[in-house]
C-alpha positions in Angstrom: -5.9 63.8 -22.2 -7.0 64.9 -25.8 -5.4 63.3 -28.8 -3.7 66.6 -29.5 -1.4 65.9 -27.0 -0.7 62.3 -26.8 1.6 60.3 -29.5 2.1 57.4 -29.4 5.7 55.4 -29.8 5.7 51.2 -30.5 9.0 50.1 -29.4 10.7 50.3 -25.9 14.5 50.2 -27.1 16.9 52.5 -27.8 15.1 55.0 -30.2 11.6 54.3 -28.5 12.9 55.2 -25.3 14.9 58.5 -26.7 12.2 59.6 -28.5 9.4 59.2 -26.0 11.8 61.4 -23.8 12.4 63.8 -26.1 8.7 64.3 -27.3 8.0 64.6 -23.1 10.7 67.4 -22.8 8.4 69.4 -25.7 5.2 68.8 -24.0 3.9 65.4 -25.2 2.1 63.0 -23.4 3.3 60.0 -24.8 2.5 55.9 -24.0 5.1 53.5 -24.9 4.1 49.8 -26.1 6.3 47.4 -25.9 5.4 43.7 -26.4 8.1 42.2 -23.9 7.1 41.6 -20.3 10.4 43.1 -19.6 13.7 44.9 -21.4 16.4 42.0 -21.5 19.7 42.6 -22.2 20.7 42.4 -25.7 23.4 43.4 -28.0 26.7 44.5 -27.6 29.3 47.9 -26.9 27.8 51.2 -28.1 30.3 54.0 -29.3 28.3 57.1 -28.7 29.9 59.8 -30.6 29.5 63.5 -29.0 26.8 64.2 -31.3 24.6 61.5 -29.8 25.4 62.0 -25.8 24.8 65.6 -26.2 21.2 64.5 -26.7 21.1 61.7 -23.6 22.7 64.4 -21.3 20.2 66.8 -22.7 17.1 64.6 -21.7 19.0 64.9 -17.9 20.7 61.2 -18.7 23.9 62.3 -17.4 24.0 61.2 -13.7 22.9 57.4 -14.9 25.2 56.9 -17.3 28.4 58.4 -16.3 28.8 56.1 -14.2 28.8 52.7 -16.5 30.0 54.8 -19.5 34.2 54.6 -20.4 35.6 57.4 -22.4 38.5 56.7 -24.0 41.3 59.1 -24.6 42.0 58.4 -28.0 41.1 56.4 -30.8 44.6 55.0 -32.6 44.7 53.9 -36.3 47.6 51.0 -36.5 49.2 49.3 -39.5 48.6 45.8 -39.6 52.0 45.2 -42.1 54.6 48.0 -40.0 52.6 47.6 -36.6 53.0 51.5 -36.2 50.1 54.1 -36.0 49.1 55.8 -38.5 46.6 58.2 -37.2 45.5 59.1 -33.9 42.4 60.5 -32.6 42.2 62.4 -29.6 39.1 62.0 -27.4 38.9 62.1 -23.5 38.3 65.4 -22.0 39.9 67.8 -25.2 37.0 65.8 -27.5 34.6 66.8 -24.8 35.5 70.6 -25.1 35.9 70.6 -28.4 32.6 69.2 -29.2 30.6 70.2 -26.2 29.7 66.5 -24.9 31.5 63.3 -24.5 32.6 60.6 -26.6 31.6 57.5 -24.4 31.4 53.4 -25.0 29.0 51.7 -22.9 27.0 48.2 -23.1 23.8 48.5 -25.1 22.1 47.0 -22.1 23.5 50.2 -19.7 21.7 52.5 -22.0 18.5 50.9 -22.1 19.0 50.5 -18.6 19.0 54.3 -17.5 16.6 55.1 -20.6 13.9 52.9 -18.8 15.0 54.7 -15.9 14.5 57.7 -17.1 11.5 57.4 -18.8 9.7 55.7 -15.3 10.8 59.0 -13.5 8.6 60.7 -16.3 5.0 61.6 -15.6 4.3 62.7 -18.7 5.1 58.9 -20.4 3.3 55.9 -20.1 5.5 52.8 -20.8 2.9 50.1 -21.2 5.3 46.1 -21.1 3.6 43.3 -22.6 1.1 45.6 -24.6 1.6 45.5 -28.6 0.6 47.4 -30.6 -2.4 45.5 -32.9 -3.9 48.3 -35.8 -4.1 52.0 -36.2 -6.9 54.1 -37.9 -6.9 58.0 -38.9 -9.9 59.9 -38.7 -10.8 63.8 -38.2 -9.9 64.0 -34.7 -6.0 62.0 -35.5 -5.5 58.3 -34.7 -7.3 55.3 -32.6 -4.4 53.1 -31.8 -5.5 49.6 -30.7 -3.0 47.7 -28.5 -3.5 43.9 -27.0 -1.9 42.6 -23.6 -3.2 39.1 -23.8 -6.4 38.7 -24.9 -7.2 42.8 -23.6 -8.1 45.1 -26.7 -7.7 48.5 -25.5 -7.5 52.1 -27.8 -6.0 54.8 -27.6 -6.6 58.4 -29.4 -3.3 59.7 -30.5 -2.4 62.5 -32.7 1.0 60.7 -34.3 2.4 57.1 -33.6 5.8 56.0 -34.5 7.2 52.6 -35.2 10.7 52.6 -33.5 9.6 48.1 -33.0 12.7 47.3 -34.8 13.5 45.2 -38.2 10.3 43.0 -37.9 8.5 46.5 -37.6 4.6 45.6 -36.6 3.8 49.0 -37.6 5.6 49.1 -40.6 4.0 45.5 -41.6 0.7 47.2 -40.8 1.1 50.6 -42.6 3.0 49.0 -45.7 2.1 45.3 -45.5 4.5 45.5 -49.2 7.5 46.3 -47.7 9.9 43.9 -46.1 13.7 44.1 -44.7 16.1 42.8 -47.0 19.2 41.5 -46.1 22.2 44.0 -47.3 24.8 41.5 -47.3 
């Protein structure tokens, strides 16, 4: 497929995986490098506030995730001197209809879970384990992206890529060698 078409996303967690679906519901072809053989669990609870599963149940996530998600019916603000509340938040089923999706927890791991999922049900994306991205270059006709899976060099024409590789950001440390994470305290 022409380069027009095809972007390409470094990063198979959370925001890879959302935005290579998102970019397949408008049309894209899109290839997913992700330098781990496999997605491990990692991390901890998510609280995904409406405005976030409106997007997953958008991109059809819905039916995977209802079932590991919890949604609570109210988040309660205590004193820690008195021991009484001092604000509650409703959520459940009148957060739902108020905001048009759900308020939901759910283990990191569940997500990227049904995200894979998801994104393997997809013909239009191409997630690509234990390839990493190695260098980019832009020319007239958009980008050649080179990726390694061992000691395989392969490229790739590509209108856009995005780094979504996390804090130690490959593509970042390719595109802007200068800039580094600092700690934020």
């Amino acid at each position: 497929m022409a380069a027009a078409r095809t972007i390409i996303v470094a990063g198979a967690g959370i925001g890879g995986l959302t935005a290579a679906l998102s970019l397949a519901a408008k049309g894209f072809r899109v290839i997913v490098l992700e330098k781990a053989e496999r997605l491990e669990e990692a991390g901890a609870g998510l609280q995904l506030s409406p405005n976030a599963s409106r997007i997953l149940v958008d991109l059809g996530l819905r039916p995977r995730l209802v079932p590991r998600a919890v949604t609570p019916e109210a988040i309660n603000i205590m004193s820690a001197r008195a021991g009484g509340e001092i604000a509650r938040l409703p959520l459940g089923e009148a957060a739902s209809l108020r905001a048009g999706a759900p308020y939901w927890v759910m283990h990191r791991a569940d997500l990227q879970r049904a995200l894979q999922a998801q994104v393997n049900d997809h013909p239009d994306i191409d997630l690509r384990l234990g390839c990493q991205f190695e260098d980019v270059t832009s020319h007239a006709k958009g980008l050649t992206v080179i990726q390694r899976r061992g000691n395989a060099r392969q490229s790739e024409l590509a209108m856009a890529l995005i780094g979504a590789d996390g804090i130690w950001s490959a593509v970042r440390n390719h595109l802007f060698p200068d800039v580094q994470p600092q700690f934020s305290g």
